[in-house]
VEXVEXDO-438057 format. One record per residue (C-alpha): residue number from 1; residue in three letters; z, y, x. Coordinates in nm, 2 decimals. Layout:
# VEXVEXDO-438057
(NUM, "ALA", (Z, Y, X))
...
END
This chain:
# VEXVEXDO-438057
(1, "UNK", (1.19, -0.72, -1.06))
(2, "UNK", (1.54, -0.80, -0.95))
(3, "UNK", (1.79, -0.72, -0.68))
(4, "UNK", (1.65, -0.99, -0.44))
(5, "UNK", (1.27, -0.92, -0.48))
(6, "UNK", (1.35, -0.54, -0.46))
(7, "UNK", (1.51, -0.59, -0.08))
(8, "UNK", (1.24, -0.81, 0.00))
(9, "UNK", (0.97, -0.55, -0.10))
(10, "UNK", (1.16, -0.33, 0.14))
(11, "UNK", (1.13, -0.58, 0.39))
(12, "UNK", (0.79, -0.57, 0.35))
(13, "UNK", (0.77, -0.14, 0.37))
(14, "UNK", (0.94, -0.14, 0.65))
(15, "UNK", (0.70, -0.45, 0.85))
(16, "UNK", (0.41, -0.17, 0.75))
(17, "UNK", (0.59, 0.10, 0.93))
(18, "UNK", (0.59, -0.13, 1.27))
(19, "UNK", (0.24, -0.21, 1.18))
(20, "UNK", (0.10, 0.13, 1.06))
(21, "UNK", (0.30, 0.30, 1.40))
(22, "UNK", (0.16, 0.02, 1.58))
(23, "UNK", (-0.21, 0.14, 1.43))
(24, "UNK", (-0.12, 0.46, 1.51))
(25, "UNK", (-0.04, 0.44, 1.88))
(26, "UNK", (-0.15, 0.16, 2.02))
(27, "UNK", (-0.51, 0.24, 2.07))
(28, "UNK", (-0.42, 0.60, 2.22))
(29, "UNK", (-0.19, 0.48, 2.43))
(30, "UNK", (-0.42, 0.15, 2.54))
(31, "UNK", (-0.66, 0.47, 2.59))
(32, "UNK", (-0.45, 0.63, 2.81))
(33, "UNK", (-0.37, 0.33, 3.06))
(34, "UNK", (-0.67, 0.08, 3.02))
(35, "UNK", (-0.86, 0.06, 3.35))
(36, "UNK", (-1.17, 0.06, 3.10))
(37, "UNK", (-1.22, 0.28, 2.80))
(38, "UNK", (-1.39, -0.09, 2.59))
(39, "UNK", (-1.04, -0.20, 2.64))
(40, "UNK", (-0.84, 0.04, 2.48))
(41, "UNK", (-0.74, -0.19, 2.17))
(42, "UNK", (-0.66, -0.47, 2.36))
(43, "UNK", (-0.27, -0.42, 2.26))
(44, "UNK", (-0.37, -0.37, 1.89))
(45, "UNK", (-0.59, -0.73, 1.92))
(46, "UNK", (-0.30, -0.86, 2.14))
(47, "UNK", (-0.05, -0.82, 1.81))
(48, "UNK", (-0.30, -0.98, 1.62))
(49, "UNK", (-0.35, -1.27, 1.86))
(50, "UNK", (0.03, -1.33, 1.89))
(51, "UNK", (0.03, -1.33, 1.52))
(52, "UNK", (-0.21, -1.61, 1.49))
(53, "UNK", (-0.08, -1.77, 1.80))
(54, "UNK", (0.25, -1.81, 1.61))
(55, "UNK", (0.14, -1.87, 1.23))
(56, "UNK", (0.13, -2.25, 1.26))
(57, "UNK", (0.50, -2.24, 1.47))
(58, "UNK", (0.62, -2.00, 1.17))
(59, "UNK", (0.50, -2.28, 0.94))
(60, "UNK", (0.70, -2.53, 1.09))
(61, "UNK", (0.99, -2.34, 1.15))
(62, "UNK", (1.02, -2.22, 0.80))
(63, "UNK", (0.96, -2.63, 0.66))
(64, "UNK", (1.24, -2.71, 0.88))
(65, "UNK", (1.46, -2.40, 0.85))
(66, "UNK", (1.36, -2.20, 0.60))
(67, "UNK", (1.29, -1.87, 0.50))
(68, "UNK", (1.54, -1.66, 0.57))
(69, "UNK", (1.68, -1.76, 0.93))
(70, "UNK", (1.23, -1.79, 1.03))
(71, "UNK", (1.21, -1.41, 0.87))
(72, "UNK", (1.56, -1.33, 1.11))
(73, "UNK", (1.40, -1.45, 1.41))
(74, "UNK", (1.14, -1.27, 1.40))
(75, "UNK", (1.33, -0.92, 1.31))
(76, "UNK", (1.49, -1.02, 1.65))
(77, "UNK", (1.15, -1.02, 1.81))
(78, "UNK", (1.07, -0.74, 1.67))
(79, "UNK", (1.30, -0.58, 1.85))
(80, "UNK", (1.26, -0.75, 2.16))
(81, "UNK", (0.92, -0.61, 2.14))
(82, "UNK", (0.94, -0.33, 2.09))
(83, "UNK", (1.20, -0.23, 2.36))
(84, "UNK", (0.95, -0.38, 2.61))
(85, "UNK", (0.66, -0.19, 2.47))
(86, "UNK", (0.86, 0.11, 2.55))
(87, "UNK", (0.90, 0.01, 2.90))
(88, "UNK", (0.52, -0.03, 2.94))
(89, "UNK", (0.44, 0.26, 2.82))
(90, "UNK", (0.74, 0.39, 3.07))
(91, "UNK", (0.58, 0.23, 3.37))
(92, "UNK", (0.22, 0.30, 3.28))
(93, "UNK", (0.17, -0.06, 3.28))
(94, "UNK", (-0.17, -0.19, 3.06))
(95, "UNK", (-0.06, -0.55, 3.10))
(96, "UNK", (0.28, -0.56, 3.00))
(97, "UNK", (0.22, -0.36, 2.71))
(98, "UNK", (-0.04, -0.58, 2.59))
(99, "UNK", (0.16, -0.88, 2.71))
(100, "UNK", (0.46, -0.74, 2.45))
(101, "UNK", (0.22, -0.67, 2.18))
(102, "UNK", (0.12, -1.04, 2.17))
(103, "UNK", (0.51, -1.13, 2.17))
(104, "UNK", (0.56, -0.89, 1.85))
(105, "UNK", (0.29, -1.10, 1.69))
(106, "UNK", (0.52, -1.36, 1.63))
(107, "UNK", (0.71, -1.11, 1.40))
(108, "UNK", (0.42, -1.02, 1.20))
(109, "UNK", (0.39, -1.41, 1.17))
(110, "UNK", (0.66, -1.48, 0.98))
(111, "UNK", (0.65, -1.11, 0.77))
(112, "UNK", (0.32, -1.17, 0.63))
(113, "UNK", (0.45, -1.46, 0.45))
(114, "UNK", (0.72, -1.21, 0.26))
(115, "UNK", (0.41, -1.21, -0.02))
(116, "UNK", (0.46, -1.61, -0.07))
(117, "UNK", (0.86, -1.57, -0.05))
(118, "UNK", (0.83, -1.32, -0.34))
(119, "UNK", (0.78, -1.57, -0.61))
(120, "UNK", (1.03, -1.77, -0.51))
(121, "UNK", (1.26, -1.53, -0.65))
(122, "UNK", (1.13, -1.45, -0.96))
(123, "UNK", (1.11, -1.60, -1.29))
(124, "UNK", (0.86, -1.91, -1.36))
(125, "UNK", (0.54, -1.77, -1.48))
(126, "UNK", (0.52, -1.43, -1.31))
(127, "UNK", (0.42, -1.51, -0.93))
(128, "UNK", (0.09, -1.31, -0.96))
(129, "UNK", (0.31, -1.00, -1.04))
(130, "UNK", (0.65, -1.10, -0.83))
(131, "UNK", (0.39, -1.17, -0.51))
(132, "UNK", (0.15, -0.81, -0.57))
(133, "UNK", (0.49, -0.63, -0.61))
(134, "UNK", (0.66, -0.75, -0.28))
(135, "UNK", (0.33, -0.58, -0.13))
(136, "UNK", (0.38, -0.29, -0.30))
(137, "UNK", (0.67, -0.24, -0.12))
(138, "UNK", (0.41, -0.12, 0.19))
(139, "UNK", (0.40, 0.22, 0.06))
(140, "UNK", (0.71, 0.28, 0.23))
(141, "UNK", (0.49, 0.20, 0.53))
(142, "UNK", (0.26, 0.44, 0.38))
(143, "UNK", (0.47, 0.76, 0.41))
(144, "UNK", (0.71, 0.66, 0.73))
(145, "UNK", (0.50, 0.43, 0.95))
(146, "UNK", (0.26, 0.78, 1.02))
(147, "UNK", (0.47, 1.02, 1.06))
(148, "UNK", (0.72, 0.84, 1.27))
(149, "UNK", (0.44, 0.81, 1.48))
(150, "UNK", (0.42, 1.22, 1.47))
(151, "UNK", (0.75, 1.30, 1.47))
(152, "UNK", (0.85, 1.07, 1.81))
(153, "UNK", (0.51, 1.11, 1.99))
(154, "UNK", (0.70, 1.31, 2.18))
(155, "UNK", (1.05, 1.33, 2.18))
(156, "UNK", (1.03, 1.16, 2.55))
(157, "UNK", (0.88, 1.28, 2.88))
(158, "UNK", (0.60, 0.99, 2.83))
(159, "UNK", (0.42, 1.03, 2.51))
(160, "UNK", (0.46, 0.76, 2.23))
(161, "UNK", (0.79, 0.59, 2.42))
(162, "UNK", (0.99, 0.74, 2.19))
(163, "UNK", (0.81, 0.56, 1.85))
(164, "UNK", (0.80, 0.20, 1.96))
(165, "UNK", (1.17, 0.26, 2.05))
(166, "UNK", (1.24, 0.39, 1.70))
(167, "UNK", (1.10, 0.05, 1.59))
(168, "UNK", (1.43, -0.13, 1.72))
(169, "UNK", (1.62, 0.07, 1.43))
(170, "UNK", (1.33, 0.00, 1.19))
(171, "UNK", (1.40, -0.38, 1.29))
(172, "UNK", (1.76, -0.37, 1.29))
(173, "UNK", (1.75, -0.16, 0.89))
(174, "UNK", (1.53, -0.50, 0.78))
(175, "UNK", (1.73, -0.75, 0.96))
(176, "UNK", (2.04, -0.60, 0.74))
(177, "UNK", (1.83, -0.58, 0.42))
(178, "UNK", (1.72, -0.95, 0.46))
(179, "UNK", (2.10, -1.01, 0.47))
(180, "UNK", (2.16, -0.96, 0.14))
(181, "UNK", (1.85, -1.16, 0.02))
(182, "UNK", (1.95, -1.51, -0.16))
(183, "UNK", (1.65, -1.72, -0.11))
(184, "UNK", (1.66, -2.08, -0.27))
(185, "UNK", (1.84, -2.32, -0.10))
(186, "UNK", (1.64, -2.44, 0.15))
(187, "UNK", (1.60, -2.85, 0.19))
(188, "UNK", (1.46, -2.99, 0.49))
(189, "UNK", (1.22, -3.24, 0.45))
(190, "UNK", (1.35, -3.62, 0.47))
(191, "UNK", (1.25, -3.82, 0.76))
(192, "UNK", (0.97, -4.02, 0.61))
(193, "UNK", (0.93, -3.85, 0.29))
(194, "UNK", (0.55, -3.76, 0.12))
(195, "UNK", (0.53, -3.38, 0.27))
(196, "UNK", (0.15, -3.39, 0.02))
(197, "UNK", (-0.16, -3.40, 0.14))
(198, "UNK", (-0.33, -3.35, 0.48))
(199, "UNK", (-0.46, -3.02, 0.52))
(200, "UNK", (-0.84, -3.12, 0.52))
(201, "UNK", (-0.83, -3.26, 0.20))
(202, "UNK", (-0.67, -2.93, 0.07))
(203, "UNK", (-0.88, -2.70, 0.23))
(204, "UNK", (-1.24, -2.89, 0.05))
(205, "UNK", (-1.11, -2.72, -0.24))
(206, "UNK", (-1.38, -2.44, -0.33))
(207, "UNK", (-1.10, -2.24, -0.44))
(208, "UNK", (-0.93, -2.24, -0.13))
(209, "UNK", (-1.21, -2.17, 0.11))
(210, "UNK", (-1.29, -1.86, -0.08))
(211, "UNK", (-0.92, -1.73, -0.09))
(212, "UNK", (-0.90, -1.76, 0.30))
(213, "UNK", (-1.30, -1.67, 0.34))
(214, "UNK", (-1.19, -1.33, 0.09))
(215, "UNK", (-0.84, -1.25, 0.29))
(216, "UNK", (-0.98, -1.32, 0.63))
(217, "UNK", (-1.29, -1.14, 0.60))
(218, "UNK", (-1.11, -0.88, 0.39))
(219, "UNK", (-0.82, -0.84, 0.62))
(220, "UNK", (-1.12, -0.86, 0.93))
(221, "UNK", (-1.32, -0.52, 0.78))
(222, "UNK", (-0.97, -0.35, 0.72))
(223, "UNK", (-0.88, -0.38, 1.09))
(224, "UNK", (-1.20, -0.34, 1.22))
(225, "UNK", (-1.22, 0.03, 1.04))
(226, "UNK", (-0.83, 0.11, 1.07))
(227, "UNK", (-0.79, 0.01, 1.41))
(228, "UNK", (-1.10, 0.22, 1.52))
(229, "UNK", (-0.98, 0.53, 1.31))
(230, "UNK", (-0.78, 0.70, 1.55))
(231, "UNK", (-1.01, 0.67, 1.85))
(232, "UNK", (-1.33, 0.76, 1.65))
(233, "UNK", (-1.16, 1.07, 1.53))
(234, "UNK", (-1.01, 1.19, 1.92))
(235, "UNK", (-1.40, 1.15, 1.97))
(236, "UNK", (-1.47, 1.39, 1.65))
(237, "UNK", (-1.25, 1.59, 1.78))
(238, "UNK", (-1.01, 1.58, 1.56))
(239, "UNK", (-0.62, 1.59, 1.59))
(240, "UNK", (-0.37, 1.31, 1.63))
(241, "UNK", (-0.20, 1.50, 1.35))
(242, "UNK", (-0.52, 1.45, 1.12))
(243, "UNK", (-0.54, 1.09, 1.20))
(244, "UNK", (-0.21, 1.00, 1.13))
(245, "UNK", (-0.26, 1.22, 0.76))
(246, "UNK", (-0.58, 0.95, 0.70))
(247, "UNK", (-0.35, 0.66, 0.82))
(248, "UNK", (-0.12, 0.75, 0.56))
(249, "UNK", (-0.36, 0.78, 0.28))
(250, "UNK", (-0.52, 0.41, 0.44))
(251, "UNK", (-0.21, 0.30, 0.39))
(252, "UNK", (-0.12, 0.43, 0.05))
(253, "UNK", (-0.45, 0.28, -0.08))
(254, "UNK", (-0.34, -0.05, 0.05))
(255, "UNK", (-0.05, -0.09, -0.15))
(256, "UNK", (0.01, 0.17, -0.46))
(257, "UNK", (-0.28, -0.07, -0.62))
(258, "UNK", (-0.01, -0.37, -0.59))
(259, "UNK", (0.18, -0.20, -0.86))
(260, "UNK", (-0.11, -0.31, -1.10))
(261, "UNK", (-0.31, -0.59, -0.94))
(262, "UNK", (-0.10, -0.85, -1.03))
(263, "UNK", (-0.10, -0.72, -1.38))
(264, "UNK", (-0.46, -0.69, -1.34))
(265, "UNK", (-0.51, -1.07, -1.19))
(266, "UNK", (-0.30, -1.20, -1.46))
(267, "UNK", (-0.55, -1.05, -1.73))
(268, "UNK", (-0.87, -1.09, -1.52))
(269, "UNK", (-0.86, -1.39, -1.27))
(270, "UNK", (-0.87, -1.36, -0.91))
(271, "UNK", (-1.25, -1.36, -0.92))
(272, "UNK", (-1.30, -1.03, -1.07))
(273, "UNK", (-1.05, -0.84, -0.88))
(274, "UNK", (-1.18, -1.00, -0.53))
(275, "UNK", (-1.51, -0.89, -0.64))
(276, "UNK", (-1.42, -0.52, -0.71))
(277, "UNK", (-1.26, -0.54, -0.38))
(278, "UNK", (-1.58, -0.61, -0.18))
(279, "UNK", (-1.76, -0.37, -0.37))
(280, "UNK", (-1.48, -0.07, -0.24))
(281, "UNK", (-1.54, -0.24, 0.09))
(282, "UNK", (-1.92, -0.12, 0.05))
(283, "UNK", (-1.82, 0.21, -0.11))
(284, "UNK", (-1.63, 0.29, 0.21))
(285, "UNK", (-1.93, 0.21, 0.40))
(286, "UNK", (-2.16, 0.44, 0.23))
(287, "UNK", (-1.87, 0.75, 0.24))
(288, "UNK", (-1.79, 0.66, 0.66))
(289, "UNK", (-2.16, 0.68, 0.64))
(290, "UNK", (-2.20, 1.02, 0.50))
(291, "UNK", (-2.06, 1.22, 0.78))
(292, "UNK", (-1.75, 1.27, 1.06))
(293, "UNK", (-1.53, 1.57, 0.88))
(294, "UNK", (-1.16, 1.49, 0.82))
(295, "UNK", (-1.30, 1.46, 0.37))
(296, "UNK", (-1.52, 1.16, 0.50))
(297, "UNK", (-1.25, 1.00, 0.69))
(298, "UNK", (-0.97, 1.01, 0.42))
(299, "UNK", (-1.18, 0.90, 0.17))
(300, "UNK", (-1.37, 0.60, 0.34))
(301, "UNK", (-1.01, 0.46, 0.45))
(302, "UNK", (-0.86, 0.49, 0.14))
(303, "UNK", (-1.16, 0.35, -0.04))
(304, "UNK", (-1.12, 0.07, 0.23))
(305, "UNK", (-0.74, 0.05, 0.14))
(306, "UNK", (-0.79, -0.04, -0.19))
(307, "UNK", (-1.07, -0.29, -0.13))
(308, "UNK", (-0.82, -0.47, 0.08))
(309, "UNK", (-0.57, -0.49, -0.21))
(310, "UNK", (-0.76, -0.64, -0.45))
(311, "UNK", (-0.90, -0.89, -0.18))
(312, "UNK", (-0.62, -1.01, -0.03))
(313, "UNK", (-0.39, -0.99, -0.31))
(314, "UNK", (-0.66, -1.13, -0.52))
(315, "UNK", (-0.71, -1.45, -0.28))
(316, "UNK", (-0.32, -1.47, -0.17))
(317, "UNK", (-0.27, -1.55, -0.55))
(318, "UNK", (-0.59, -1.76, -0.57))
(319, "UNK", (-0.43, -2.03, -0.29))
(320, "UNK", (-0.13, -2.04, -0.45))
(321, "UNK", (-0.34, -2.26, -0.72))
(322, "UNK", (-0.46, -2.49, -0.45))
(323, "UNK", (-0.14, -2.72, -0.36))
(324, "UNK", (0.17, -2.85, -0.48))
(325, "UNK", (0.49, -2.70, -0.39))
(326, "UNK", (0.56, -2.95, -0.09))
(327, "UNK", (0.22, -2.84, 0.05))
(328, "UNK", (0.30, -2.46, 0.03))
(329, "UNK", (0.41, -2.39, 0.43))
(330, "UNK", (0.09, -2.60, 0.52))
(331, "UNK", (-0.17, -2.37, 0.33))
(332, "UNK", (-0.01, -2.07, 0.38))
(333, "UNK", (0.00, -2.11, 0.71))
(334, "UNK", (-0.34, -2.23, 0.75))
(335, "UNK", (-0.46, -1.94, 0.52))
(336, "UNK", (-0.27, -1.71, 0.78))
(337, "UNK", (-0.42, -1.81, 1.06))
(338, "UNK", (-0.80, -1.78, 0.99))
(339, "UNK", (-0.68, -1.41, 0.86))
(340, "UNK", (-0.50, -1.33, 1.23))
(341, "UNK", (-0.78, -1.52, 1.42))
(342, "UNK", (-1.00, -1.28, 1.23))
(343, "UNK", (-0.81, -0.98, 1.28))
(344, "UNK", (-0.77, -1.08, 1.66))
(345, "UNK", (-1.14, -1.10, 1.68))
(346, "UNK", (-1.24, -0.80, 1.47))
(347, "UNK", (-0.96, -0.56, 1.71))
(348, "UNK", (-1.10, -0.65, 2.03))
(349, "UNK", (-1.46, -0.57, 1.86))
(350, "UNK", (-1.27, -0.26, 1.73))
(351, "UNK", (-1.21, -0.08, 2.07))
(352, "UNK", (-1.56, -0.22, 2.24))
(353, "UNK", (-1.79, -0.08, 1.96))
(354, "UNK", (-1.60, 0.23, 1.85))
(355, "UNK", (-1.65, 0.32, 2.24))
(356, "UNK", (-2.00, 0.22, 2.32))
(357, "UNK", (-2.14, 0.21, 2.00))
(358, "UNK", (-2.00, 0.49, 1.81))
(359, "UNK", (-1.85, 0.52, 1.44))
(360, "UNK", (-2.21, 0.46, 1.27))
(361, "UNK", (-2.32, 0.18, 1.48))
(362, "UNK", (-1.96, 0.04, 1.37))
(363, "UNK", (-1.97, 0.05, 0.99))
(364, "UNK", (-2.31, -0.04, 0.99))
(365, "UNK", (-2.18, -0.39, 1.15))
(366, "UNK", (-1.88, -0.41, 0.89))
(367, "UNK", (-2.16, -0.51, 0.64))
(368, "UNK", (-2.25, -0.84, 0.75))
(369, "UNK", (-1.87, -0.97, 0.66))
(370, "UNK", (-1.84, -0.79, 0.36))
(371, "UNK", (-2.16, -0.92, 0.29))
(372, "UNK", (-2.02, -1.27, 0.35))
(373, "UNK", (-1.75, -1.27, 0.14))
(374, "UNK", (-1.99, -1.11, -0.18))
(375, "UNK", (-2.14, -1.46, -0.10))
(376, "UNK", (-1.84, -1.66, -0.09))
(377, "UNK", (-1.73, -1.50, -0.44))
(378, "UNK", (-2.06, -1.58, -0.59))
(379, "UNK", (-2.02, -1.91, -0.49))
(380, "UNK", (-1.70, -1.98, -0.63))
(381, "UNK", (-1.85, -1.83, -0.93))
(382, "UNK", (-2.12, -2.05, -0.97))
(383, "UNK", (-1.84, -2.34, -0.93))
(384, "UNK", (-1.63, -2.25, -1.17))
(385, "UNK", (-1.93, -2.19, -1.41))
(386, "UNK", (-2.09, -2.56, -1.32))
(387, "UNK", (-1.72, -2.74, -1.40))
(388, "UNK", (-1.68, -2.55, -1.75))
(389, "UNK", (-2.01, -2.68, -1.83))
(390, "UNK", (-1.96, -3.01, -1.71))
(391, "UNK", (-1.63, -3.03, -1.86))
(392, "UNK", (-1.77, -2.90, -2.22))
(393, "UNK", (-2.03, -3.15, -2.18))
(394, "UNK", (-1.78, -3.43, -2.17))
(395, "UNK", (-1.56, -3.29, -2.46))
(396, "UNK", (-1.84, -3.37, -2.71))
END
């Protein structure tokens, strides 16, 4: 850990509180002013969609810009965003506030790739560890993203205007964290010069296949469970108050494991870690299973928190063995926009089956793509067993 990595994890706390407020109230507030009750996560899917919307322009931008002016451009949509969220919610207008949520995407865009900036900044030899502990820096999301949500819902004559407008200073407190960040210098790529391979021969890599398969999937249950959360629980009867304490636990599960899993990875391998992740993700299921009280909640979210740890961490670090350093904006961004595609998908089924279907019928359907990545990982396993063989056999 040092001064740079430190600010970035920060960075990344303060992206989970706009996301975890964003959890928080969008779906309530979609609720309130969706002309149908099916569409009331349509602004949490429309972050997600303007997240994958923008990975590939986020890619490009940060080849030919870098880093740290990409990750300032999107603080400054952040903002943007946000202000013009607040004036939806104002006007009572659906549309617009959808329409802004798919704007803020592009921030999310360029903040999920703090994880892959992380190792830039620390030593050779410890990116498993540098890139879990820029992750770790959600907790801060954990403990302020909830109960800013709480604490603003109304502070204004219309409910929830008040949080996304605190998101402007959560914005503006990154943009001046960022500023004291010293990335590496950042070279453009020369007209003409090898930029690696095309992206189809990288992604026939087994390897990478099963590290987007684990974080897209992954990330995909996560948000299908989270973003249904606080609308399954109104339906419990249960209070916004309660659902913003499960949030927080959600969220704490998420990233307190980041303090370990790179130290974990770095014993284990990937493989093991992203399969005790999937397994969580099928403990949750049972616990959300087992009944509707605040207890089953909590612990089904957190159990689901710490699934997506070990999965996404666990295939984040897995990609980064799949290309050379000139490929790294290419993968990454490719990786990152089969996880927002995903999540886009996996929202907008969020809000129609929590609504129609109920909670039940909802988790029960989370187990065909947990299902899918247990597949995937067995797989990869049965790769990686069939080259150490093979490459035994040709040592004798």
């Amino acid at each position: 850990m040092n001064r740079h990595l430190l600010l970035l994890a920060l960075c990344q706390g303060l992206f989970l509180t706009n996301n975890v407020t964003f959890i928080a109230i969008n779906g309530l507030v979609g609720l309130q002013l969706a002309p149908w009750g099916w569409m009331a996560t349509l602004p949490v899917a429309g972050y997600v969609v303007g997240g994958a919307l923008s990975a590939p322009l986020v890619a490009r931008m940060q080849s030919r810009i870098g880093r740290k002016r990409s990750f300032q451009a999107g603080l400054l949509v952040a903002a943007g965003s946000a202000a013009a969220c607040a004036l939806a919610v104002t006007l009572g207008s659906f549309w617009m506030l959808v329409t802004a949520t798919v704007v803020a995407g592009f921030y999310s865009a360029n903040a999920q790739l703090y994880r892959f900036a992380g190792p830039e900044l620390a030593a050779p030899g410890f990116a498993e560890k540098a890139l879990s502990l820029v992750l770790a820096g959600g907790i801060v999301g954990a403990f302020v993203g909830p109960n800013l949500a709480s604490a603003t819902r109304s502070m204004l004559p219309v409910a929830f205007a008040a949080s996304y407008l605190a998101l402007i200073g959560v914005a503006a407190l990154s943009l001046l964290a960022l500023s004291f960040i010293r990335f590496p210098a950042h070279v453009a790529p020369a007209k003409g010069a090898s930029t690696g391979r095309p992206l189809a021969e990288i992604a026939r890599q087994p390897a990478f296949v099963v590290a987007v398969a684990a974080a897209a999937l992954g990330y995909g249950v996560m948000n299908l469970l989270m973003a249904a959360t606080p609308l399954a629980m109104q339906q419990c009867g249960l209070p916004f108050s309660d659902a913003a304490f499960v949030l927080e636990w959600h969220v704490l599960g998420m990233f307190v494991p980041s303090f370990f899993t790179g130290h974990l990875i770095r014993r284990f391998g990937s493989l093991p870690i992203m399969v005790a992740g999937a397994l969580l993700n099928f403990a949750c299921v049972a616990v959300a299973l087992s009944g509707v009280d605040l207890m089953q909640f909590l612990v089904a979210l957190f159990l689901l928190g710490v699934g997506w740890n070990f999965l996404y961490t666990g295939g984040s670090v897995l990609l980064t063995t799949t290309y050379a350093p000139e490929e790294k904006t290419r993968a990454q961004g490719a990786m990152d926009t089969c996880v927002f595609a995903t999540m886009a998908v996996t929202s907008i089924a969020s809000g129609a089956m929590v609504t129609t279907q109920g909670w039940t019928w909802l988790n029960i359907g989370s187990l065909l793509p947990i299902a899918l990545v247990s597949a995937a990982l067995a797989w990869l396993a049965l790769q990686q067993r069939a080259e150490r063989v093979a490459a035994l056999a040709a040592g004798r």
